[in-house]
Structure formats: C-alpha cells, structure tokens
LOGU-709405 format. One record per residue (C-alpha): x, y, z; residue in one letter. Coordinates in nm, 3 decimals. Each point is the difference from the previous one (the first is absolute). Layout:
<px X&py Y&pz Z&resn a> $
...
This chain:
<px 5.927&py 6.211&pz -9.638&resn x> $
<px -0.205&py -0.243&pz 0.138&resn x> $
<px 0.121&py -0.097&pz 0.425&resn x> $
<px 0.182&py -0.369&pz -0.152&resn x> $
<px 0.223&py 0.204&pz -0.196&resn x> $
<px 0.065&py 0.237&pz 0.217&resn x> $
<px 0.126&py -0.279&pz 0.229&resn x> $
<px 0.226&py -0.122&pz -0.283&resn x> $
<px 0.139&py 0.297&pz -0.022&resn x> $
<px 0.064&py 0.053&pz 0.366&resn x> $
<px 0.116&py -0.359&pz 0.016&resn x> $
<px 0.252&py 0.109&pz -0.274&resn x> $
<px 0.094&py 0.319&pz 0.137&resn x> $
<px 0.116&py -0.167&pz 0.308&resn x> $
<px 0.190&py -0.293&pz -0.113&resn x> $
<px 0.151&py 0.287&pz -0.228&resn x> $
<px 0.108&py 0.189&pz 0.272&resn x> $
<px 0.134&py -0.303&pz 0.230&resn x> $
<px 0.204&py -0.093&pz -0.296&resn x> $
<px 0.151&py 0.393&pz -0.061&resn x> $
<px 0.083&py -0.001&pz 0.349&resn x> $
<px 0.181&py -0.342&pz -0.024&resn x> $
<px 0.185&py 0.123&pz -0.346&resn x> $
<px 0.106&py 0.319&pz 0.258&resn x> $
<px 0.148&py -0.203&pz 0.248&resn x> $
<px 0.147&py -0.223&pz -0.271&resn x> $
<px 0.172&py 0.304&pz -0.175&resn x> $
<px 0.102&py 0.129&pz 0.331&resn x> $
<px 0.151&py -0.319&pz 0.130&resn x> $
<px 0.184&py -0.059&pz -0.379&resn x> $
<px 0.141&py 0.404&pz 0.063&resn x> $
<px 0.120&py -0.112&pz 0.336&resn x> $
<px 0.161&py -0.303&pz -0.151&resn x> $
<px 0.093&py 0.163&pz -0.281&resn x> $
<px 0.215&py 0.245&pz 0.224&resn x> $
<px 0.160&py -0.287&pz 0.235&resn x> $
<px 0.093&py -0.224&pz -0.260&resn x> $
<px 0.146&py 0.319&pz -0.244&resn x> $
<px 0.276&py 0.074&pz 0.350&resn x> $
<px 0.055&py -0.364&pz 0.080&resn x> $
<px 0.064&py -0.075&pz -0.345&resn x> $
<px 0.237&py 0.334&pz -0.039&resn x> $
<px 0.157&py -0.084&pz 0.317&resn x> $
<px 0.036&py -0.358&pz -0.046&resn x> $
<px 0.196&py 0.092&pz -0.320&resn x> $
<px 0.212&py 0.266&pz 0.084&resn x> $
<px 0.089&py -0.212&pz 0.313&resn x> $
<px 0.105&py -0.264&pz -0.225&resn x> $
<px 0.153&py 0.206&pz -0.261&resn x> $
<px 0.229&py 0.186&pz 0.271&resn x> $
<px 0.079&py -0.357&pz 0.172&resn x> $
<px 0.117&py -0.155&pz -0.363&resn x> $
<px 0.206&py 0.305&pz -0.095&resn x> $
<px 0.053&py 0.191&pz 0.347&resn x> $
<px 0.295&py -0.197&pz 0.089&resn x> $
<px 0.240&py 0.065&pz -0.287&resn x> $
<px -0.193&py 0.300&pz -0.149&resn x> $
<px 0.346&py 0.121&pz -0.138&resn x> $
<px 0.096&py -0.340&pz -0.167&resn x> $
<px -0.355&py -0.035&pz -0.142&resn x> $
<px 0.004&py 0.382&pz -0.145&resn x> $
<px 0.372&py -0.006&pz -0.112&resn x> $
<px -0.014&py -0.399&pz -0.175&resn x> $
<px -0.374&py -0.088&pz 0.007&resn x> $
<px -0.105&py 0.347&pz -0.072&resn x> $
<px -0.223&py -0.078&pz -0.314&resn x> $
<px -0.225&py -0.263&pz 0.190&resn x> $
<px -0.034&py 0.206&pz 0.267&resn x> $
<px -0.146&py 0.302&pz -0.177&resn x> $
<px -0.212&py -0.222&pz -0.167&resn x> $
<px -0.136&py -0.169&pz 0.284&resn x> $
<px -0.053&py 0.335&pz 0.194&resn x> $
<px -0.190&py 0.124&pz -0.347&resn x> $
<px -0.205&py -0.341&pz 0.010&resn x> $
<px -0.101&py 0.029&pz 0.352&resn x> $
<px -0.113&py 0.329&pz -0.034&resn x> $
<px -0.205&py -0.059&pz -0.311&resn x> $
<px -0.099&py -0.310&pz 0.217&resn x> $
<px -0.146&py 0.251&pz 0.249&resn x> $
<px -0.171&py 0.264&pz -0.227&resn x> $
<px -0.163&py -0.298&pz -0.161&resn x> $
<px -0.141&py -0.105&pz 0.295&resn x> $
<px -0.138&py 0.286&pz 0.075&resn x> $
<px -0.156&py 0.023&pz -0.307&resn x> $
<px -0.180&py -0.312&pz 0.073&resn x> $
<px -0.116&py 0.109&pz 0.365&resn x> $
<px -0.107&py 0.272&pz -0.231&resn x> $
<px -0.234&py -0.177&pz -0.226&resn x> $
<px -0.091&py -0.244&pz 0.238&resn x> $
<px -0.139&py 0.255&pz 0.225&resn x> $
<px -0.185&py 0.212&pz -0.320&resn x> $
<px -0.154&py -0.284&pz -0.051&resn x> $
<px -0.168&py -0.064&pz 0.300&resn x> $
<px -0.072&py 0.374&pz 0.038&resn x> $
<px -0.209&py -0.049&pz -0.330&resn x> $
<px -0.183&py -0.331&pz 0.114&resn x> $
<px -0.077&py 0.212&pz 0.323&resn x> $
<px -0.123&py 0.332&pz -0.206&resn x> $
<px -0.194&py -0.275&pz -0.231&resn x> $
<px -0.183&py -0.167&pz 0.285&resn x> $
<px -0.108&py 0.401&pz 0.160&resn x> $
<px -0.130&py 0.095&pz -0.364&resn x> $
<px -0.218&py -0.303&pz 0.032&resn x> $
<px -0.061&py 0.032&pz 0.367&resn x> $
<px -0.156&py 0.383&pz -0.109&resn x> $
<px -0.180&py -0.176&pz -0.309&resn x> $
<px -0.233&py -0.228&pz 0.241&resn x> $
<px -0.003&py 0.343&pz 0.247&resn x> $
<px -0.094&py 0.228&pz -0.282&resn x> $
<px -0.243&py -0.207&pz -0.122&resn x> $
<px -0.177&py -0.022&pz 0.374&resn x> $
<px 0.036&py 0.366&pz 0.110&resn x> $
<px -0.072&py 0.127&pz -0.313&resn x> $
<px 0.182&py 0.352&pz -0.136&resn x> $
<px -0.041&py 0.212&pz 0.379&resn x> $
<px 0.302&py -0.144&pz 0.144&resn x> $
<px 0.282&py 0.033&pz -0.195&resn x> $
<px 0.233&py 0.182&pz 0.215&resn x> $
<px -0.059&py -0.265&pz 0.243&resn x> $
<px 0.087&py -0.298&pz -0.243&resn x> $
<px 0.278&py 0.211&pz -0.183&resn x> $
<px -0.102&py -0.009&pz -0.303&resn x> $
<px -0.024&py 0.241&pz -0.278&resn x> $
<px -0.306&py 0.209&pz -0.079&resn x> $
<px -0.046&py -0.156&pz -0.369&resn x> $
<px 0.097&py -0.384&pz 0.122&resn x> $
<px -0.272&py -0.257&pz -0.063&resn x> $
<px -0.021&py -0.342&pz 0.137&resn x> $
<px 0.072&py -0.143&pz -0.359&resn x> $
<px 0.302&py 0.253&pz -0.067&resn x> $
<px 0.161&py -0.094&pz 0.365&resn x> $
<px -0.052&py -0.386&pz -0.044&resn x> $
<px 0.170&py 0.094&pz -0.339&resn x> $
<px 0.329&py 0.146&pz 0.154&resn x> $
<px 0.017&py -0.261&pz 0.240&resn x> $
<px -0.023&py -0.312&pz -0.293&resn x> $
<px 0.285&py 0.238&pz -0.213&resn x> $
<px 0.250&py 0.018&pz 0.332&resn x> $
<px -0.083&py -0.378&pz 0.115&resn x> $
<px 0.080&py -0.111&pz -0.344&resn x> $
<px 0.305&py 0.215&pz -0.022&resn x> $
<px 0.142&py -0.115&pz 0.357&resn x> $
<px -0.078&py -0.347&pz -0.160&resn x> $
<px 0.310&py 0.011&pz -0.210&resn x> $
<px 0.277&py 0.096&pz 0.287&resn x> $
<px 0.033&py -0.251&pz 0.153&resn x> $
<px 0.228&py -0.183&pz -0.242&resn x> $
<px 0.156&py 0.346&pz -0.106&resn x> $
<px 0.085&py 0.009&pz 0.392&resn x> $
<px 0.141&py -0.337&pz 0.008&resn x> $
<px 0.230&py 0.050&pz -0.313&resn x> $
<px 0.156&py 0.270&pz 0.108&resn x> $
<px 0.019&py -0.099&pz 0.377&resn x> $
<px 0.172&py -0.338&pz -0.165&resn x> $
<px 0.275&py 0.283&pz -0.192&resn x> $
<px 0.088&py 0.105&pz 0.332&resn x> $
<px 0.110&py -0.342&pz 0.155&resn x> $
<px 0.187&py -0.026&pz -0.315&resn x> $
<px 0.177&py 0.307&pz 0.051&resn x> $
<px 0.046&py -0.058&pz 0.326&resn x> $
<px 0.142&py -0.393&pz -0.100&resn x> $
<px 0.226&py 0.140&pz -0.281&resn x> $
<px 0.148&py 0.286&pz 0.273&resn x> $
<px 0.081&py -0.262&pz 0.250&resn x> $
<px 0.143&py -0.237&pz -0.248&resn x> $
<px 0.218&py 0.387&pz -0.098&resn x> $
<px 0.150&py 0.022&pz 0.327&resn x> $
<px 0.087&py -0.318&pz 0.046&resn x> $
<px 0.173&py 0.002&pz -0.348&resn x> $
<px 0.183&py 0.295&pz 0.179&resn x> $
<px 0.106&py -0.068&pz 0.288&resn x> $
<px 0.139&py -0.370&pz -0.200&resn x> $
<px 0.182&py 0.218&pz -0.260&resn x> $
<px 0.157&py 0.246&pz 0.340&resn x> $
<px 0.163&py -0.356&pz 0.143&resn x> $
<px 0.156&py -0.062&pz -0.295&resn x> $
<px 0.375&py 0.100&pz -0.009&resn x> $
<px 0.058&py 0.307&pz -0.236&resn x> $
<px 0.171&py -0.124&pz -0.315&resn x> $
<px 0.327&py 0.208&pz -0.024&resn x> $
C-alpha cells in the first residue's frame, strides 16, 4: 500500500469514526426520548382516561360498562404498541450504529494489518472484505424499518383515538337515564 492510499484509508477511517460516534449519541438521545415520551404519553393518557371516567366511575361501569372496557383494552394495546415502536425504532439505530463500527474496523483492519485485533474488536478470522460485508447486510436491513416503525407507531395513535372515542361513548351512555 502505497503512502496515497494509506491516507485514503486514514481519511476514511476517521470520517468513519466521527460518524459512529454521532450515530451513538443519536441512539442515545432517541433512548432518552424514547423513555420521556413512553411516561408522558402513559401519563398523559391515564390522566385523561381517569378525568373522563373518574367522576361517575360507577355510572360508567354499571350503564356504560361495555365502552369502558373497551376503551381501557384499546388504551392499553395503545401503549404496548408504542412500545413496540420505541422498540424497533431504537433496533434500528443500534444496527446503523453496529454497521458504521464494522466499517470503521474495515478501514482500521486494513491499516494495522492482522496484530491488533483485540484492540479493534474484531474477530481473529475477520477480513476487511468480510467486515465491510456485515456492515452493507445490517445497513441494508436497518434500511427497511423505518416505514415498519412508522406503521406501527401510526396503529398506536389509532388505538389510542379509538380508546378515547370508547370512553367518551361511556361516560355518554352513564348520563343517560336507565330505561326501566
């Protein structure tokens, strides 16, 4: 390897590694988000929930008592839905992250040659070729999530829509007088 490739590669290696550590923070930050916005959103829907049916909870359960299990059953399918999202959403970056080290030990590799392994964490029988490899296979996989994430995060909201729309249907159907 002649000294202009060898500054490719270093060029490489360290854009490489600038970006992993951005995709790190990134997948931190989302994790961090991912965690506020799972409580506020639980909160924020229990809170209502209570508020809608708290008041008359025995008129809703004794008259309005089939809208009311449903919407409890909706928001909580609501909630493990959402989770499921965070879920995916945060795999996902996990795997662009992973992809961008394989390729960050690739360029490294190929510079230090096969005596420091334990230092670059990779395997004794990983090649340059093999690691770029992984990382194209988990890039191109991560590709796809995206939308996956953003359908199911939409199934959420809709549980979350129909539940309300349950409990209001309840607490209606406890105001009405009981037909005798």
């Amino acid at each position: 390897m002649d000294e202009r490739e060898r500054a490719v590669l270093i060029a490489k290696y360290e854009a490489d590694c600038a970006h992993g550590l951005e995709l790190d923070r990134a997948a931190l930050q989302h994790e961090v988000t991912f965690l506020q916005s799972a409580f506020i959103l639980n909160g924020a829907a229990g809170t209502a929930f209570i508020t809608l049916l708290g008041a008359n909870l025995r008129e809703v359960f004794s008259r309005g008592s089939g809208f009311a299990l449903v919407a409890i059953g909706l928001w909580i399918i609501g909630v493990l839905v959402a989770l499921q999202a965070s879920h995916l959403a945060n795999d996902t970056q996990a795997r662009f992250a992973r992809a961008m080290r394989l390729r960050a030990s690739a360029f490294a590799l190929q510079l230090l040659g096969r005596n420091d392994r334990v230092f670059l964490g990779v395997k004794a029988d990983d090649t340059p070729d093999a690691l770029h490899d992984q990382a194209r296979a988990l890039q191109s996989d991560a590709d796809k999530d995206p939308e996956k994430v953003l359908r199911v995060g939409r199934w959420s909201v809709v549980c979350f829509a129909l539940g309300a729309c349950a409990a209001t249907l309840s607490v209606l159907a406890s105001e009405q007088p009981a037909i005798q």
